[in-house]
Wavefront OBJ file of the C-alpha trace (Angstrom):
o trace
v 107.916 79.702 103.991
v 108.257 76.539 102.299
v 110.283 75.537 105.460
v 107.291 75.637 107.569
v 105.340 73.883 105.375
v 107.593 70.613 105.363
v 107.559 70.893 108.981
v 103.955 71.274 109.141
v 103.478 68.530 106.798
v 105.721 66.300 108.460
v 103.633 66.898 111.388
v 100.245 66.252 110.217
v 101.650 62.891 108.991
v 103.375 61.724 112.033
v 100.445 62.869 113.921
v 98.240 60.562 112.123
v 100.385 57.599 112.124
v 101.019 57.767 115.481
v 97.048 57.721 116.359
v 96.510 54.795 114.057
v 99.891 52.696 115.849
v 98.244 54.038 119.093
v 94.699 52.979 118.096
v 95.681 49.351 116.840
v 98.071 48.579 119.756
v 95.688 49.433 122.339
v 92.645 47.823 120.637
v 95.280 44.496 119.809
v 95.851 44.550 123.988
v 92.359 44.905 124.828
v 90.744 41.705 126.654
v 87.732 42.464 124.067
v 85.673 39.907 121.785
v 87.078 39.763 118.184
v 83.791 41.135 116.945
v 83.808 44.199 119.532
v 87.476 44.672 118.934
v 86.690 45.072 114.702
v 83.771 47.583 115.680
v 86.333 49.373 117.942
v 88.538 49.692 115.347
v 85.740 50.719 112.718
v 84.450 53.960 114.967
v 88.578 54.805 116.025
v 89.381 54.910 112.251
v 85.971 56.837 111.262
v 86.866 58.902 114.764
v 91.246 59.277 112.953
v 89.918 60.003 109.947
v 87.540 62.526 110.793
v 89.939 64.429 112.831
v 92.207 64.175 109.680
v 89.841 65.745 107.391
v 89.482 68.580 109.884
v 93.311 69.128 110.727
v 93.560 69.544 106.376
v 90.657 71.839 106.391
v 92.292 73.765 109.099
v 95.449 73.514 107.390
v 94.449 74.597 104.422
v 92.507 77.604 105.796
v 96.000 78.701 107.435
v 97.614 78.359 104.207
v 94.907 80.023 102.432
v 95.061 83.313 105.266
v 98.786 83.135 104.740
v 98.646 83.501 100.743
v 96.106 86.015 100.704
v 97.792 88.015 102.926
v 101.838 87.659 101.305
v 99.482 88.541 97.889
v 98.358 91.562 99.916
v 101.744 92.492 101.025
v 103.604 92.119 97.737
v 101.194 94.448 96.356
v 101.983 97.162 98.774
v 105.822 96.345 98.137
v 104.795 96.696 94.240
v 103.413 100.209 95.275
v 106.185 101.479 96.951
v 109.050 99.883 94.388
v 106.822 101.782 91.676
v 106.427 105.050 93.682
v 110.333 105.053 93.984
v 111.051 104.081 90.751
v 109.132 106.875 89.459
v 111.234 109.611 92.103
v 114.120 107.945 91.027
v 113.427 108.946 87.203
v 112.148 112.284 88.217
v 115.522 113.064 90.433
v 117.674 111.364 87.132
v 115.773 113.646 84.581
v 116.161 116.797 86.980
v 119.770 115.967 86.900
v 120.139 115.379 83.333
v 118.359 118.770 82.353
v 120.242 120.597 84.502
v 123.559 119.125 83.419
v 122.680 119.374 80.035
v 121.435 123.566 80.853
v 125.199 123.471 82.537
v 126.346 122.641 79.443
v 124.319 124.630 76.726
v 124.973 127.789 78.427
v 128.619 128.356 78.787
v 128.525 127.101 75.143
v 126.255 130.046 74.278
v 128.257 132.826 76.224
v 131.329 131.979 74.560
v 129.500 132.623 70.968
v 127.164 135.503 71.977
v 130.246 137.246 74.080
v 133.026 136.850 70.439
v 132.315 139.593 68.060
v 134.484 139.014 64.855
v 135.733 142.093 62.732
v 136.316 142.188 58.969
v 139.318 143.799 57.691
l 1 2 3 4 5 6 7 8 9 10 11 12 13 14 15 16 17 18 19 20 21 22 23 24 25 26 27 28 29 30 31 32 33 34 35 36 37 38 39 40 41 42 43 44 45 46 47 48 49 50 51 52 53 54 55 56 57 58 59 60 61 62 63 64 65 66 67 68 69 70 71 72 73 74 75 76 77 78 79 80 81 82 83 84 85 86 87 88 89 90 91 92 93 94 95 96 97 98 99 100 101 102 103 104 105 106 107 108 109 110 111 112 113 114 115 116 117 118 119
């Protein structure tokens, strides 16, 4: 998961240098007066940063979704480890009580079944 992170991360920041290079070369090339090339520049970078600050929100709703729902789905894993757990001591009791009846009762035929005489 962290994977996709890096890679989304990685993303997000080549994505916004690339729009600034892109931004400053093609307002540098412009045939534009220095003072309407600064305000260009002004409303691209309010314009860059604005769709930064909504690519993080959206990013950070994703990863949000994503934690709420592994939370979600560890829970249910937590369930179903416990549910087993507790079969699993119910089968290994079963077993030991049985064993342990295996044991007691040949035990008590042998002494119930021996009579001893006196002379």
């Amino acid at each position: 998961m962290s994977s996709d992170r890096d890679e989304f991360g990685a993303f997000l920041v080549g994505f916004i240098v690339g729009g600034l290079t892109g931004a400053v070369v093609s307002l540098l090339f412009a045939p534009q007066s220095g003072e309407e090339t600064r305000a260009l520049i002004r409303d691209k970078s309010i314009e860059i940063r604005d769709k930064a600050a909504e690519t993080t929100e959206e990013a950070l709703a994703r990863a949000e979704a994503a934690a709420s729902e592994a939370r979600i789905r560890a829970e249910e894993l937590a369930k179903v480890a416990r549910a087993r757990a507790e079969e699993f001591s119910k089968e290994v009791r079963s077993r030991g009580e049985s064993a342990l009846d295996a044991v007691r009762k040949p035990s008590s035929k042998k002494s119930g079944g021996e009579t001893t005489t006196s002379s």
